[in-house]
Structure formats: C-alpha cells, structure tokens
C-alpha positions as CSV (number, residue, x, y, z in Angstrom):
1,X,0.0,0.0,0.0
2,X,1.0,3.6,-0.9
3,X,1.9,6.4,1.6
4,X,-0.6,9.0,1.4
5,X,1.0,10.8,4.6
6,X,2.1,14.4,4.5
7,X,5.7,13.6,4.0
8,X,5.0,11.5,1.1
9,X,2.7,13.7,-1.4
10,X,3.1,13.1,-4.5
11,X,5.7,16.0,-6.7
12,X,3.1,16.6,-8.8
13,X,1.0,18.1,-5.8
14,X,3.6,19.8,-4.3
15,X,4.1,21.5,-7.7
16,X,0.6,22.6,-8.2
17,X,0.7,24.0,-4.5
18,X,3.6,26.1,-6.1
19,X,1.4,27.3,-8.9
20,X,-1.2,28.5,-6.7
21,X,0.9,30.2,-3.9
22,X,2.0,34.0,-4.7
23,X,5.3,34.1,-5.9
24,X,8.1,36.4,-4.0
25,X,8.8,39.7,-4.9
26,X,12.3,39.3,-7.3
27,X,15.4,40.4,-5.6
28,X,16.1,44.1,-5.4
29,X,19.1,43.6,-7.7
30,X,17.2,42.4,-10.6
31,X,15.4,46.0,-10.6
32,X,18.3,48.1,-12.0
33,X,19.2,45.5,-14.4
34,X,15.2,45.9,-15.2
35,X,15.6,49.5,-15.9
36,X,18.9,49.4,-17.6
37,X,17.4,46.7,-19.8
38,X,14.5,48.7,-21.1
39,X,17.1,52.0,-21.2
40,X,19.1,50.0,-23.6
41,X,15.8,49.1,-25.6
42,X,14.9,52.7,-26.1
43,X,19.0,53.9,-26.5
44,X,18.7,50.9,-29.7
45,X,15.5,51.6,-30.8
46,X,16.3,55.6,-31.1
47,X,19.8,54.8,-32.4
48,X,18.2,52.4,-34.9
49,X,15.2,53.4,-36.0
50,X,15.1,57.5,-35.4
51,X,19.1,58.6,-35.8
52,X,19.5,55.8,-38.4
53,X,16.7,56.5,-40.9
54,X,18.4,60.8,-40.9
55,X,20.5,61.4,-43.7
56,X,23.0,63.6,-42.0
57,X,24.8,64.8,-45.2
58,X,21.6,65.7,-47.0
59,X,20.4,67.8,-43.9
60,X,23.9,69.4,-43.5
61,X,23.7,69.9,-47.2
62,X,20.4,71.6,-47.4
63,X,21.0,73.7,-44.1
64,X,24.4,74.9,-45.7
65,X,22.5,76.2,-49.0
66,X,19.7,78.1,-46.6
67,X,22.8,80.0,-45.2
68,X,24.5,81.1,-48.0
69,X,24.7,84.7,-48.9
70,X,23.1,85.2,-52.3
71,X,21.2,87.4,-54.4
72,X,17.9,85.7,-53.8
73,X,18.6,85.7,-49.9
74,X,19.0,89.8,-50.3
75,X,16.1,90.6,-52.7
76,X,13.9,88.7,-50.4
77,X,14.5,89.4,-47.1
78,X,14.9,93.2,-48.2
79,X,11.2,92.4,-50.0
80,X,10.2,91.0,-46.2
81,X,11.4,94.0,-44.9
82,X,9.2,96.8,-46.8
83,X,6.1,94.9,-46.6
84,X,6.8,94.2,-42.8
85,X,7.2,98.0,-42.1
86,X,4.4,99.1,-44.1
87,X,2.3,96.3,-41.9
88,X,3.9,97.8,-38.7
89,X,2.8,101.3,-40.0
90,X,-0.7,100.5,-41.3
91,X,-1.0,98.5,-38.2
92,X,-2.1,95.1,-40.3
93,X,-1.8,91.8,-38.7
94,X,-2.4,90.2,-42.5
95,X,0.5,92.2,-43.8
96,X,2.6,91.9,-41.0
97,X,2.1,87.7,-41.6
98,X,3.1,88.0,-45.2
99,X,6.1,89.7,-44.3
100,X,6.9,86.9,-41.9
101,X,6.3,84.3,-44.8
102,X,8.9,85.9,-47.1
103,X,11.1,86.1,-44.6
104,X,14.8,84.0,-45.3
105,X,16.4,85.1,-42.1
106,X,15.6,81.4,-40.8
107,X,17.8,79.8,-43.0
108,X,21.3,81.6,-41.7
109,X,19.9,81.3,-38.1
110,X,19.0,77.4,-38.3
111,X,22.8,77.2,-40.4
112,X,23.9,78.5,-37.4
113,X,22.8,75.8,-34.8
114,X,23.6,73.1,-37.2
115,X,27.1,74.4,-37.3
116,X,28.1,74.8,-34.1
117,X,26.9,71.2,-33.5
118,X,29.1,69.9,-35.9
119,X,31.9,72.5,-35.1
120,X,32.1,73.2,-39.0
121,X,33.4,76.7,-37.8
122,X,34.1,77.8,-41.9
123,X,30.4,77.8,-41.7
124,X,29.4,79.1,-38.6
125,X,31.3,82.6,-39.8
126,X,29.4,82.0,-43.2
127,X,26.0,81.6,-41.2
128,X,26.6,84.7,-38.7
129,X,27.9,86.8,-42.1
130,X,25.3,86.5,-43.8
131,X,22.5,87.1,-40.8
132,X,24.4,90.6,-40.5
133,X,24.3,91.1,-44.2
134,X,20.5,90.8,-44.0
135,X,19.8,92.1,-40.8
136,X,21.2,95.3,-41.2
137,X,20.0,95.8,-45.1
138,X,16.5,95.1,-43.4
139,X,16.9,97.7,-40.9
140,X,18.1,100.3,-43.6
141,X,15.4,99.5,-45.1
142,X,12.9,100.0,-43.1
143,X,14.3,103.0,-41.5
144,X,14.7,104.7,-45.2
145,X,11.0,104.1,-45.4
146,X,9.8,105.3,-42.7
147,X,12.0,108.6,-42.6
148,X,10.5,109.7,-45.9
149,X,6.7,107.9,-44.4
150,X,4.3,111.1,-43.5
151,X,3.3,108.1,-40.8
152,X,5.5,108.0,-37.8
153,X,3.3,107.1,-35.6
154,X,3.4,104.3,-32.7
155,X,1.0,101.5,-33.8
156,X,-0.4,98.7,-31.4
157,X,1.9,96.6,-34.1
158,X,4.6,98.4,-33.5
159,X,4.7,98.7,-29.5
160,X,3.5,95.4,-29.2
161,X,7.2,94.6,-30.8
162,X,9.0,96.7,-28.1
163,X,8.7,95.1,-24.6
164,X,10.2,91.4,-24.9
165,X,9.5,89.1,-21.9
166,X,9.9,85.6,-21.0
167,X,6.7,84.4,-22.9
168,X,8.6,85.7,-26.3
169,X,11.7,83.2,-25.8
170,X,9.4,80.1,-25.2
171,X,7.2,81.7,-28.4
172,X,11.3,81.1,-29.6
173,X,11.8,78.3,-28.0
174,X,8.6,75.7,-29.5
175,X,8.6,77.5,-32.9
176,X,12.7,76.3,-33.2
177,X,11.8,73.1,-32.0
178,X,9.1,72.2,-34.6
179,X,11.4,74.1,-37.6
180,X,14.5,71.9,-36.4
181,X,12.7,68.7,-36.4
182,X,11.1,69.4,-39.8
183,X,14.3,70.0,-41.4
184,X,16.1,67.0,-39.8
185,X,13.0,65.1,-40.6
186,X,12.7,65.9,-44.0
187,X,8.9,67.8,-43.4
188,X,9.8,71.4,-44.1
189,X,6.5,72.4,-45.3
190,X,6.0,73.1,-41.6
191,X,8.3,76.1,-41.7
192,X,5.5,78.4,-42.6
193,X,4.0,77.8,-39.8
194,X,7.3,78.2,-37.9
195,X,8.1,81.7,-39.0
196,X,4.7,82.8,-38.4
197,X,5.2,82.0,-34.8
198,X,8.4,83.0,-34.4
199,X,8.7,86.5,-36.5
200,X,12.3,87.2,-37.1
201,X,11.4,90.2,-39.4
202,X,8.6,92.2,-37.3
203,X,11.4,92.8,-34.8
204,X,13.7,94.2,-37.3
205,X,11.6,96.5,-38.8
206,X,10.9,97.9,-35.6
207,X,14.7,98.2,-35.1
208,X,14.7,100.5,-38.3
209,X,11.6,102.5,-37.0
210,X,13.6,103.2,-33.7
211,X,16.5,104.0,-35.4
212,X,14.5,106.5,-38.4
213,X,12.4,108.2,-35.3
214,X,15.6,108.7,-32.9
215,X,13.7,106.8,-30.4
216,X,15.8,104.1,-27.9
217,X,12.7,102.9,-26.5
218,X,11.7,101.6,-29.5
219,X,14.8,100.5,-31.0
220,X,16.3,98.4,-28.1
221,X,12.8,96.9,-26.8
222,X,13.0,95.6,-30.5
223,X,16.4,94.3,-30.9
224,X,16.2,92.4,-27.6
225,X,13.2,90.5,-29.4
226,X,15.3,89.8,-32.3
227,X,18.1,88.8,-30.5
228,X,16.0,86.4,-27.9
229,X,14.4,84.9,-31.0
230,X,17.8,84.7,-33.1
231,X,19.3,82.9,-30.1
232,X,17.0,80.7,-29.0
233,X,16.6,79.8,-32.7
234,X,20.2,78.7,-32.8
235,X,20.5,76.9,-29.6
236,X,17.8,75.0,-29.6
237,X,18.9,73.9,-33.8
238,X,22.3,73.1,-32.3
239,X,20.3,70.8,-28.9
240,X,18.3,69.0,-31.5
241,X,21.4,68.7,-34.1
242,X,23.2,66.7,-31.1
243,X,19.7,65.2,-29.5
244,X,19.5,63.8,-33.6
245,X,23.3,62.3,-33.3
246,X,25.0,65.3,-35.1
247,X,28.7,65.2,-33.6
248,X,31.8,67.4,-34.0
249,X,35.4,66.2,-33.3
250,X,36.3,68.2,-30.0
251,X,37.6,66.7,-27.1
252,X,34.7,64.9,-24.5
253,X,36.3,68.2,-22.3
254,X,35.7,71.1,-25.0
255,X,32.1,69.8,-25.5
256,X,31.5,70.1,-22.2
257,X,32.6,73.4,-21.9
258,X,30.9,74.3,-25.1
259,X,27.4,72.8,-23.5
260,X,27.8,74.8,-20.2
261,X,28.9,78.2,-22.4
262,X,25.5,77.8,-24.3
263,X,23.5,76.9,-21.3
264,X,25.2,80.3,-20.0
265,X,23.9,82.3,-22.7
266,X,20.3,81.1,-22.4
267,X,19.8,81.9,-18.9
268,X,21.7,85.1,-19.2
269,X,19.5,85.8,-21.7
270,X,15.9,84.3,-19.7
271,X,17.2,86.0,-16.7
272,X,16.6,90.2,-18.0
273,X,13.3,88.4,-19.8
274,X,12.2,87.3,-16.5
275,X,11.5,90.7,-15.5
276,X,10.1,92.1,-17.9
277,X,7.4,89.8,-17.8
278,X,7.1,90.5,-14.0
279,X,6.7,94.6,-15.1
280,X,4.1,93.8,-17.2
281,X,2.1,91.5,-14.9
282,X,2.7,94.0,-12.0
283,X,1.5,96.6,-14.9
284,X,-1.6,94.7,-15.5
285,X,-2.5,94.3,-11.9
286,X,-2.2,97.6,-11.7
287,X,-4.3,98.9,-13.9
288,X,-7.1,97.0,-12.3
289,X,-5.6,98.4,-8.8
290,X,-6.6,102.2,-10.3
291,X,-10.0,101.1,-11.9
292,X,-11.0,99.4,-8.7
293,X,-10.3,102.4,-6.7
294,X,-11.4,105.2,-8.9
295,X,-14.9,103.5,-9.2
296,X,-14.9,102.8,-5.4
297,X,-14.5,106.2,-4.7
298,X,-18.2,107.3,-6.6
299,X,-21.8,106.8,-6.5
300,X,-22.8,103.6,-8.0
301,X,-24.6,105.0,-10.9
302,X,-21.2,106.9,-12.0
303,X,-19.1,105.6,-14.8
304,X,-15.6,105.5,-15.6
305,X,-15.2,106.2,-19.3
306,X,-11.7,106.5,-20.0
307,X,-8.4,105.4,-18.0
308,X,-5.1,105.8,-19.5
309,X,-2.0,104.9,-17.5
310,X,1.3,105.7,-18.3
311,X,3.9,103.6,-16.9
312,X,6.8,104.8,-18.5
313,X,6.6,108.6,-16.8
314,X,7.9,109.5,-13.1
315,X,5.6,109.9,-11.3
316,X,3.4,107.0,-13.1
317,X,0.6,109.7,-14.7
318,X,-3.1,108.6,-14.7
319,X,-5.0,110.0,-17.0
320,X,-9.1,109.0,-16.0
321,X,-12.2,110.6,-17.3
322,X,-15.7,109.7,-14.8
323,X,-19.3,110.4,-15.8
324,X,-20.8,111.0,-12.0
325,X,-24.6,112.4,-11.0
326,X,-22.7,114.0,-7.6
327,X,-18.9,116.0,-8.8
328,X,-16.4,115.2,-5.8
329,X,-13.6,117.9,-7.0
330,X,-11.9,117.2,-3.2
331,X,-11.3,113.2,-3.8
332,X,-8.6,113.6,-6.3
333,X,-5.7,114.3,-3.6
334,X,-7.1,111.6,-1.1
335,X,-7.3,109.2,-4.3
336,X,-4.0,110.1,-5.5
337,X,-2.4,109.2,-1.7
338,X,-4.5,106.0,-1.6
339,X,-3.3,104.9,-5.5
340,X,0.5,105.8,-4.4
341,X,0.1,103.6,-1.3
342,X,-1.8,100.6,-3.0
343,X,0.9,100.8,-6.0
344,X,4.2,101.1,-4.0
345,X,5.4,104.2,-6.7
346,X,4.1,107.7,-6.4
347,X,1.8,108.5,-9.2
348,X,0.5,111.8,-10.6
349,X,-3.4,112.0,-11.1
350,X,-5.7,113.9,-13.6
351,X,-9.0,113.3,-12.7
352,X,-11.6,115.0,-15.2
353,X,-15.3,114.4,-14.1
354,X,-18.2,115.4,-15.4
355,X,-21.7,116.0,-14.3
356,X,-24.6,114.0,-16.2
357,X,-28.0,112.6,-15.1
358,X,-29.0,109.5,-13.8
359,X,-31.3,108.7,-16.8
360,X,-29.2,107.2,-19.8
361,X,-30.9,109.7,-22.7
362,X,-29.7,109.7,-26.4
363,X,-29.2,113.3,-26.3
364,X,-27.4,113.0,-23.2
365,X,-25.0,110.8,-24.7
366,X,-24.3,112.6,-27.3
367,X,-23.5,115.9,-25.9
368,X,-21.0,113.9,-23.7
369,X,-19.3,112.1,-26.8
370,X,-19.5,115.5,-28.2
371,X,-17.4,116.9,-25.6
372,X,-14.8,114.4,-25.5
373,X,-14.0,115.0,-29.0
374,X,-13.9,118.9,-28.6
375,X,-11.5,117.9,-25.8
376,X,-9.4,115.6,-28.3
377,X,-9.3,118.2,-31.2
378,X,-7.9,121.0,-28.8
379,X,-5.5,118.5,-28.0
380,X,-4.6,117.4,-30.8
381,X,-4.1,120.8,-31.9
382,X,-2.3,122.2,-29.2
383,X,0.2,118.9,-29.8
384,X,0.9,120.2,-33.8
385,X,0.9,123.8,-32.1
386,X,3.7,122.5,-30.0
387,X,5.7,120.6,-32.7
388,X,5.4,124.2,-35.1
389,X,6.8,126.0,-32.3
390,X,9.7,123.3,-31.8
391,X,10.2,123.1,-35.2
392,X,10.6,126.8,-35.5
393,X,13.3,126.5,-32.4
394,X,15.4,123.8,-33.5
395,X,15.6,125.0,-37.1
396,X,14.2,121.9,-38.9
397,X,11.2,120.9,-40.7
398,X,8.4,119.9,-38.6
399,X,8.3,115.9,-39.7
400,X,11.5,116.3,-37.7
401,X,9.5,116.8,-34.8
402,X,8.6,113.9,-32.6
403,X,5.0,114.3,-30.6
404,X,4.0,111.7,-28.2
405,X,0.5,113.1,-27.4
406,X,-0.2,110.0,-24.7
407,X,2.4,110.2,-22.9
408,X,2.8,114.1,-23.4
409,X,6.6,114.0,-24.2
410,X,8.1,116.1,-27.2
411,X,11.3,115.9,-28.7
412,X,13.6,117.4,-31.5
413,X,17.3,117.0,-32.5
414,X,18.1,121.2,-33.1
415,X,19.7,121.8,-36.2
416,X,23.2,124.1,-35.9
417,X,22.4,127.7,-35.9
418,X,25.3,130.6,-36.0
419,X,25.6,132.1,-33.0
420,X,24.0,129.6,-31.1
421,X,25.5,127.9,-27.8
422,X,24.8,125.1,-26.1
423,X,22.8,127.6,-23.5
424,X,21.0,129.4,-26.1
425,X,19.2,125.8,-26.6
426,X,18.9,125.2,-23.1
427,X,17.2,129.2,-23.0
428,X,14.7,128.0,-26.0
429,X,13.3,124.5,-24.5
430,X,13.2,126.2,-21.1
431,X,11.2,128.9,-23.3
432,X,8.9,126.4,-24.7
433,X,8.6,124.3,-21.3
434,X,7.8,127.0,-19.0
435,X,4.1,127.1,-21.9
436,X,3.4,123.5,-21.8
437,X,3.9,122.8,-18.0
438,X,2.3,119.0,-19.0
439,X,4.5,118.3,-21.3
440,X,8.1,116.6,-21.6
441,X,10.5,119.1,-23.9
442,X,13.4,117.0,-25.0
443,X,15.3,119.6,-27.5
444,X,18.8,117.8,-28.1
445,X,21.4,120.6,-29.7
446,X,24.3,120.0,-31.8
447,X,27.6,119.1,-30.2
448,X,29.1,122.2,-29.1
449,X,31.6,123.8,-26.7
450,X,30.8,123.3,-22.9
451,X,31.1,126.9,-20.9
452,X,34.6,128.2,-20.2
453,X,34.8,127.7,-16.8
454,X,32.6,127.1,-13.4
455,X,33.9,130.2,-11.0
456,X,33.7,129.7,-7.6
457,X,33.4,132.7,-5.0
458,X,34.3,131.2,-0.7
459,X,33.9,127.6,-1.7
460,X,30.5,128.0,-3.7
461,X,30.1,128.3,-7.2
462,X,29.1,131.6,-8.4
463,X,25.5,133.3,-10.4
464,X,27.7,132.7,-13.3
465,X,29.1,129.5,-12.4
466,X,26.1,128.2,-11.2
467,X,24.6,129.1,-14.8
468,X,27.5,127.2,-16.2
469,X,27.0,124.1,-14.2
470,X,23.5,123.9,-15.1
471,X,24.2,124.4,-18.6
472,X,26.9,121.2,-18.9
473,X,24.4,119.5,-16.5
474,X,21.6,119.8,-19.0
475,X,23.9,119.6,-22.6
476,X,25.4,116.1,-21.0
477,X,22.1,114.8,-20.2
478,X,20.9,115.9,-23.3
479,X,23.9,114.4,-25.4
480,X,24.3,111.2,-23.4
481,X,27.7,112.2,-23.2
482,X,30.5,112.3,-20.5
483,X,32.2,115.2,-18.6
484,X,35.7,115.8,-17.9
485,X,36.1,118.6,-15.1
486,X,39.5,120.1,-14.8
487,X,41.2,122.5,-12.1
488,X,40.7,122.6,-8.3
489,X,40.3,119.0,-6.4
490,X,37.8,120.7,-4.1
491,X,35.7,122.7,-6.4
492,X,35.9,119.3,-9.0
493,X,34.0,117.2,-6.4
494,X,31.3,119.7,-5.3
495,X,30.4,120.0,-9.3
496,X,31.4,116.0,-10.1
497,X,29.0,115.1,-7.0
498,X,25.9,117.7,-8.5
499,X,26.5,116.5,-12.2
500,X,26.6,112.5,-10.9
501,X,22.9,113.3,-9.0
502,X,21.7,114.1,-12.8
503,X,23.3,110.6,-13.8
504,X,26.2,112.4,-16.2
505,X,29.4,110.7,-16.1
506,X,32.1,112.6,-14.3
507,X,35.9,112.2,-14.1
508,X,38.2,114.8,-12.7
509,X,41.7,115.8,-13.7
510,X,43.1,118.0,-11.2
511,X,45.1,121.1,-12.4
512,X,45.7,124.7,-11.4
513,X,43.7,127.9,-12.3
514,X,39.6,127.9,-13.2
515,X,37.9,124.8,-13.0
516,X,36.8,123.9,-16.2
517,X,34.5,121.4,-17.7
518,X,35.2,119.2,-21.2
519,X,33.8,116.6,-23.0
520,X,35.6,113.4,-22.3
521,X,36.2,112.7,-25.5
522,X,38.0,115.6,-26.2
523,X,40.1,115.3,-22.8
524,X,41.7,112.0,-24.4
C-alpha cells in the first residue's frame, strides 16, 4: 500500500501547490538590471530606427544652401522687410504675416545651430555673415522708409514689438523646436508655420523704426526680441542637431565646456526676460488696482469712461475721465495718496469728471461724446501747435519733430544755428517748457563747446558759475555724453558730486587755475 501521509505527497502536488501560492517579490538587484534593460531598448531603438533612418549629409547639405549669402537671400529678405514696415505702420496683422512668410532670415539662423553642433566653424562665420548682411540691409530698409513715411506714428503693431519678456523666448523656444525637427525630418513644409510664430522680421523692422524716429525705447525693446528669437533659434537647432546624433570632433572636455557656455547664454538671456514679464504683470495688476479704486470712490450710478496709465513717466501719470450724478472735485488728492500707497510708486493723477443725469438719454450721450472729441481736437491741436513752435526753435522741418500726445513727451534734434550755444538751446526748451507745464521738452542741440569755466566765489560756485553748471548739467544729459572737469580737487567734487545726481558721467583731472568742464572725449 502507498503512503498517502504528508511527507509522502506526491511531486506533482507539491508543484501545483507552487502554482497556486503568490510568488516572492524578485530580488532588489534584478530591478536596475530591469531598468537598464528597457534603457538600452529605447538607446537601440532611437539609435536604430530615429538617428538611423536621418541622412545627415543631406540635412547638412540643405541647411548649408539656406545660409548662403546670395542674391535671392538679399532681394527677399529686403522684400520682407518693406512689406513688414508698411504692416507695422498700417497696423495690419495680414501684412505683418506675409512679411513673416517671405522672410529668409531662418535659413542663416538654423545654419547656425547646425554648425556649431558639428563645429564646422568655416560655416558658422558663413552663417553669422550673412544674418548681419540681412539684418542690417533690413533695418536700412525699413528706417529709409519710414524717414520719408508722412506716418511716424506708434501703432499697437509696432509697440506690441518693443517690450520682450519671457513668454517671447518660449514663443522662440517651441517655434525652433518644430522648424528643427522638420528640417532633420525631412517635413519642411512646416516652416511656414514656424516663421509665423516665431517673427524674425517684425522685430527688425521695428529696429529700423527706432532708429528713423531717434527713439531708444523703441529701437532696443525691439532688438532684444530679435536677439532672444535669433538665439534661441540657434540653440535649440544646435540641442536638437546633437539630440538627432550630429557630432563634432572636439575633445569629451571642450564639448562640455561648449554645452555649459550655451546653457550660460540662455539663462543670461531668460534672466533680463524674466523681469520684464514681472513689469508687465505687476503693470496689468495695476491697472485694475486704479480702476477698482477710482470707481470705489463714486456713487454707484457713475461711470468710468476712459483710464489711460502711463507707466513709463515719473511719477506713473493717470489719466481717467468719470461720468458721476454728484462732482467730488476734493477726492482727487485723497485718491491720488490712496493709488500711491496701494501701487508702491508715487503716481500723478488727472481726474476730469463730469456732471450727467442719472437717466441714460440719447441726447445726453451725445452731448457727452460731443465733448470728448472737442477735448481731443484742442488737443490734438495744441500737440501740432507744439511741434510748429519746436520746429521753429530747433531749425528743422516739422516731420523732424517727434509728438508723443499719450504720454505728453516732445522731442527734436536742433539743427546748428550761428551764434548759437549750447545755452542758447537750453534758454529755447526752457522757453517752450515754461508754456506746456504738461509736457516733456526734450530739445537735443548739436555738439558744441561746454562753458569756459565754473567760477567759484568762498567755496561755492558763483551766479555765473552756477549758470555754467547747469548748462553742462543739462547739454550732457541731453547728449548722453561724458564730462571731464579740470582745475581745483575741491571745487571738481562739489560740481562731479551735483553733475553725478543728474546721472552724467564725471571724471576729474586736477590742475591749477579755473575749474573747467570738457567733453571726455576731447580730454583723451
């Protein structure tokens, strides 16, 4: 008889108690081997199957005939740039896009990337060559045009071009990602779509309206775009370049310092992009801050028509317009205090109010409307009544003259007149200021000769002196130029410290005899 007992059973039962029972947990060395099995999968299958089906030479090829400097490249990118500024100017979005289609400036920039990924260096010169080339026949361009435009105007286009922030270089950042894959890919019909997004041309012809209208603002808000775009554009084409197995022959030591230089460049480049984007959101919270309060401070059936902030000015100036039953002429100071508090910045406040009804009539309305535009045309002519008499001042035509009715600034570049010092022009804008207390006068004059000296009578600078000092005060300020002030150590420092409180630069030579001021340039 067989021994059914529980140290007899059968194998085969023992087994299928196996089967049944949970199995243990593999050992915890047999994880990383896991993971660096299904690493090496995906290492193969993207070496294999995504690097190996890229012809390398035939996308090298192709990015080296985008780059090249030709006559097409020029006729079309200086084609791009016309219709761009005449887009900018009209303030068309459509036009604006078909400049942006035209545009070749992608082709030098992608070059670029792909260049400094294979460290071909012959044509990374070629690629930055021939970006210049068109950049700056762009900018001509566009500046040409818009010098002999009767339309000098700042469009929404055109300022919307001018303040760059963070969301611009990841704008950058996705459209080169999507144009570098479709050219290593082999699907560049996507491209259209790429410049669209990115707009390499926009920004340039906004350099060349800066540049035609003497305006910094403009011109460097819109190079910084350019630049962010044109950067990011080439870094990213040179990360995907290597990402798609594009390799140069420096050392394992070069290419990492090549990596970390790049990665440098992009941050230092996020970092001032960073902040601007914080400006505009502390801008935009802002401007709801003011309507908030404004509204607050009247009678629920008032109405606030019209609020125009401008950020740019010191103070910050509020412009606001309210339609109220009940006039409150004393809230303005209080209101002003309470916007300055809630704001953090001191701000200056025109509040205009006017007295209507509570019922909502037709001819109510339009008496109000036509008030506001009586109040627009007398502004609008005492802006061309300002520019006639600058014009008249300076000694140049009055296209020369730049109005900025919104923010209230004015400014010409005088022309040389005989005669004429450099406080003669200071005596004319402080002429034209002293009518247009709202207004900024900015009269720049030509280079001239600072005052002979700055005489000094018991330690302090004399009537004549003191006229002198605020005459090289005002030229250098007005110049952007630096000040060399030679003679006594003591009186130097008194008139260095005054001059450095107006943000001129100031050096001091000491010497005997008058203490007298010079351009540093001419101190060299």
């Amino acid at each position: 008889m067989n021994d059914t007992s529980g140290s007899g059973a059968s194998p085969d039962a023992a087994s299928t108690l196996d089967a049944g029972a949970e199995k243990p947990p593999a050992p915890a060395a047999a994880r990383p081997a896991n993971l660096r099995a299904i690493i090496g999968d995906v290492h193969e299958w993207w070496t294999v199957h995504v690097i190996g089906q890229v012809d390398q030479a035939e996308v090298t090829e192709r990015r080296r005939e985008d780059g090249k400097l030709s006559e097409h490249y020029l006729f079309m990118t200086a084609m791009s740039g016309g219709i761009a500024i005449l887009g900018l100017l009209l303030s068309s979005p459509a036009v604006v896009i078909g400049a942006m289609l035209l545009s070749p400036l992608m082709g030098p920039i992608m070059g670029l990337g792909f260049a400094l990924a294979i460290g071909d260096w012959a044509w990374l010169k070629q690629s930055v060559i021939t970006l210049v080339i068109g950049s700056v026949l762009a900018v001509l361009l566009c500046a040409v045009l818009v010098f002999v435009s009767p339309i000098q105007t700042i469009t929404s286009e055109i300022a919307a071009r001018t303040r760059p922030n963070l969301f611009d270089l990841f704008v950058a950042l996705f459209s080169a990602l999507a144009g570098a894959y479709a050219m290593i890919r082999g699907r560049e019909g996507a491209i259209v779509g790429v410049a669209i997004a990115t707009a390499l041309m926009p920004p340039l012809a906004v350099v060349g309206f800066g540049l035609a209208t003497w305006n910094s603002t403009v011109f460097s808000g819109a190079l910084l775009l350019f630049v962010t775009n044109f950067i990011t554009i080439a870094l990213t084409a040179f990360g995907m370049a290597k990402l798609y197995g594009f390799r140069n022959s420096l050392s394992a030591r070069n290419t990492m310092f090549q990596n970390i230089a790049l990665l440098t460049v992009f941050v230092a480049l996020a970092i001032p992009l960073a902040f601007s984007l914080n400006r505009i959101a502390w801008e935009t919270n802002a401007q709801r801050i003011v309507r908030s309060e404004i509204r607050e401070q009247f009678d629920g059936r008032s109405q606030l028509d019209l609020l125009e902030i401008d950020f740019a000015a010191a103070p910050v100036g509020i412009h606001a317009v309210v339609f109220t039953p009940v006039l409150r002429p004393e809230i303005e100071q209080a209101l002003s205090a309470s916007l300055a508090e809630r704001l953090g910045e001191t701000v200056k406040l025109d509040l205009v109010q006017y007295e209507v009804g509570t019922n909502d009539s037709a001819a109510e309305r339009a008496q109000l409307s036509a008030a506001r535009a009586r109040e627009e045309r007398e502004a609008s002519a005492r802006a061309e009544a300002l520019a006639v008499r600058l014009s008249l001042a300076a000694g140049v035509p009055t296209r020369e003259v730049l109005i900025d009715e919104a923010r209230r600034r004015a400014l010409v570049r005088a022309k040389r007149l005989d005669g004429a010092s450099l406080a003669t022009y200071r005596a004319l804008e402080a002429r034209i200021a002293a009518g247009e207390p709202d207004w900024t006068i900015e009269l720049i004059p030509p280079a001239g000769t600072l005052p002979a000296a700055i005489t000094f009578d018991g330690g302090e600078p004399t009537e004549a002196g003191q006229a002198a000092l605020n005459v090289t005060g005002w030229a250098a300020q007005r110049l952007g130029r630096g000040v060399v002030l030679i003679g006594p150590t003591g009186e130097a420092e008194a008139v260095a410290e005054a001059l450095r409180g107006e943000g001129v630069t100031v050096s001091i030579r000491s010497a005997p005899g008058p203490l007298r001021p010079v351009w540093a340039a001419e101190a060299e």
